[in-house]
PDB file with SEQRES, HELIX, SHEET and CRYST1 records, atoms N, CA, C and O in Angstrom:
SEQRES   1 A   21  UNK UNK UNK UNK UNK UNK UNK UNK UNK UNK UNK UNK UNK          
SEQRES   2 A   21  UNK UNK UNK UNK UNK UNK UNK UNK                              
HELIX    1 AA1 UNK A    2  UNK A   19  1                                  18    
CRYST1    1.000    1.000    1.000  90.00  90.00  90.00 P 1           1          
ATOM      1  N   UNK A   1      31.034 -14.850   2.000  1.00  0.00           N  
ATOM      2  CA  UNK A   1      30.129 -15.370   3.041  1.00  0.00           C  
ATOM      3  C   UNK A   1      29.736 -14.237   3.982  1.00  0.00           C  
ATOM      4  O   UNK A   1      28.570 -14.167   4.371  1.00  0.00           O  
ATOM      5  N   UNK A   2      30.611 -13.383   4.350  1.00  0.00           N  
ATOM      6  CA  UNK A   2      30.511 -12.185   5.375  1.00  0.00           C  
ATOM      7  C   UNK A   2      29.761 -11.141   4.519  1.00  0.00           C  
ATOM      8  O   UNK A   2      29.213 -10.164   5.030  1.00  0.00           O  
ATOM      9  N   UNK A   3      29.762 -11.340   3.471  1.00  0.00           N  
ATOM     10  CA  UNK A   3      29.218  -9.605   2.888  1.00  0.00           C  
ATOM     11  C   UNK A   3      27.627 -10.356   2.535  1.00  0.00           C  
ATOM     12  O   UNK A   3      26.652  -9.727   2.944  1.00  0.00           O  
ATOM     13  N   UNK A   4      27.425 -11.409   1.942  1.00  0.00           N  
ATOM     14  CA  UNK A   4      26.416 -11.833   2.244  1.00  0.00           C  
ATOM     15  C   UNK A   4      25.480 -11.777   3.471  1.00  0.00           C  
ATOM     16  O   UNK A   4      24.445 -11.143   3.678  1.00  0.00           O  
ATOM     17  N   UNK A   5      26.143 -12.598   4.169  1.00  0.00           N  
ATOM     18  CA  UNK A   5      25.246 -12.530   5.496  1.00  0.00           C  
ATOM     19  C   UNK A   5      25.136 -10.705   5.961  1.00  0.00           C  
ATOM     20  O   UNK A   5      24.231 -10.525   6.776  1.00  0.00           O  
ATOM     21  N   UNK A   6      25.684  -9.771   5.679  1.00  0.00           N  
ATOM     22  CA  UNK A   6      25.452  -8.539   5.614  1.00  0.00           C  
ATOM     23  C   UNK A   6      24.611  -7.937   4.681  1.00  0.00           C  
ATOM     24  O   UNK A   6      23.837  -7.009   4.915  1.00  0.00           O  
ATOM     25  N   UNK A   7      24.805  -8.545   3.523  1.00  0.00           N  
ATOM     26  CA  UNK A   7      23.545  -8.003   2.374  1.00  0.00           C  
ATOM     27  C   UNK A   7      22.553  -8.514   2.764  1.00  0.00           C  
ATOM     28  O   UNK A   7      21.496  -8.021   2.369  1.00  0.00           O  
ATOM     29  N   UNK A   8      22.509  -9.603   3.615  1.00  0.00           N  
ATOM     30  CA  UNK A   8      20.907 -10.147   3.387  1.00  0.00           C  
ATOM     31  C   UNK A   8      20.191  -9.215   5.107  1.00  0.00           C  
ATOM     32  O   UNK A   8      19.001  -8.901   5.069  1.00  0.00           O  
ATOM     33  N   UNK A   9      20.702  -9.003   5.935  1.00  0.00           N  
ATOM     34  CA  UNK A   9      20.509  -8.312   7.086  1.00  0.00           C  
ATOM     35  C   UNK A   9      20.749  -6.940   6.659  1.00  0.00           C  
ATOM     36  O   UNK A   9      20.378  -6.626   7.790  1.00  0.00           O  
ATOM     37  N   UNK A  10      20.990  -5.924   6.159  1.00  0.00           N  
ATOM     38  CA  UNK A  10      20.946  -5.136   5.636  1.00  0.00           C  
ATOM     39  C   UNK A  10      19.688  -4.796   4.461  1.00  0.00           C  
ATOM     40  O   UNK A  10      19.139  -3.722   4.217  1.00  0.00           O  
ATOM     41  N   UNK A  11      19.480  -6.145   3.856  1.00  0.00           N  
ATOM     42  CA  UNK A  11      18.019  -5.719   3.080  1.00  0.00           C  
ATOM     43  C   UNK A  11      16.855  -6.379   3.881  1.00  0.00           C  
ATOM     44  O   UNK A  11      15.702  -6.071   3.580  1.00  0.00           O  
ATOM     45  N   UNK A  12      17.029  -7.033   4.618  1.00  0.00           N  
ATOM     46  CA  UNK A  12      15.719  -7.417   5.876  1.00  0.00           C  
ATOM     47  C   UNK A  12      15.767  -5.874   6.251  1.00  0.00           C  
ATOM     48  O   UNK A  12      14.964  -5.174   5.635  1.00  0.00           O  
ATOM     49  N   UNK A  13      16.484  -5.326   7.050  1.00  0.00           N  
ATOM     50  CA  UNK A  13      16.179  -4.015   7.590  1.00  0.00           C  
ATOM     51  C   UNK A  13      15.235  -2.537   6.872  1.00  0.00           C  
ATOM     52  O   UNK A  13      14.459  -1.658   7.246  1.00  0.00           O  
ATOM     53  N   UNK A  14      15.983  -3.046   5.537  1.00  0.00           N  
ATOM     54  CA  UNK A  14      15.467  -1.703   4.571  1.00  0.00           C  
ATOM     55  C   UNK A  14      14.256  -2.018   4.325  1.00  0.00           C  
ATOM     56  O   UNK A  14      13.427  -1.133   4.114  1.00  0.00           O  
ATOM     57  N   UNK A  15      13.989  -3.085   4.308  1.00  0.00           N  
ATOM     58  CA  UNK A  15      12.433  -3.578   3.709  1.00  0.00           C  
ATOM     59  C   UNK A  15      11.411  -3.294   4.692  1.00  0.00           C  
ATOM     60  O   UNK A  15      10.258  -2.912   4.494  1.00  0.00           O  
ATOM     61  N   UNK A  16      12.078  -3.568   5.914  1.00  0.00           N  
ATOM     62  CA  UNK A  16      11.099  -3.310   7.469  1.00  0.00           C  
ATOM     63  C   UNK A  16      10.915  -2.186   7.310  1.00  0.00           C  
ATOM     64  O   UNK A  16       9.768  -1.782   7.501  1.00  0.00           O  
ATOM     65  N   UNK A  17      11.930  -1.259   6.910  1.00  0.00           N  
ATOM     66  CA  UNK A  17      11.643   0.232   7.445  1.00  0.00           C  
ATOM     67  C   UNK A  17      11.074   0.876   6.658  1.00  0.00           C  
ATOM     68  O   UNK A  17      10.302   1.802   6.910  1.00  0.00           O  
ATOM     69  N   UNK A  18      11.484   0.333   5.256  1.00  0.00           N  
ATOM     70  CA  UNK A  18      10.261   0.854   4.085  1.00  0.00           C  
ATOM     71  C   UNK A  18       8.570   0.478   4.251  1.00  0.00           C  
ATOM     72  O   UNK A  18       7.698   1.274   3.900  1.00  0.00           O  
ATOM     73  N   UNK A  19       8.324  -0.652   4.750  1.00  0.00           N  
ATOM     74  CA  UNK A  19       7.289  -1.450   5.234  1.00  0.00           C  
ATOM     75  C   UNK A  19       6.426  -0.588   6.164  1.00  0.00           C  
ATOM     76  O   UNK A  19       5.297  -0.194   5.871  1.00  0.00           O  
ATOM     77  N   UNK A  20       7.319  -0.233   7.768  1.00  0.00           N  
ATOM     78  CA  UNK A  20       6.660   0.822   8.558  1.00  0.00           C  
ATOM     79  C   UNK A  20       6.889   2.405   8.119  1.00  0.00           C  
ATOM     80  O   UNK A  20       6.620   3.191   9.028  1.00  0.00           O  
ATOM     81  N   UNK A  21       7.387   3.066   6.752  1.00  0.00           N  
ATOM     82  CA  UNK A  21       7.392   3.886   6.443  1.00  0.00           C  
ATOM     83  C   UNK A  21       6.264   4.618   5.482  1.00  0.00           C  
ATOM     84  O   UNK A  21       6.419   5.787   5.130  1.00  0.00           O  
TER      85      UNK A  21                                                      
END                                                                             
């Protein structure tokens, strides 16, 4: 449940930053 809710906030982030990159 914890590494989840970390994988999924962890790939929201990468995607943003790839997004404004």
């Amino acid at each position: 449940m914890h590494q989840s809710g970390s994988v999924s906030l962890c790939r929201s982030a990468i995607s943003v930053l790839v997004a404004t990159a």
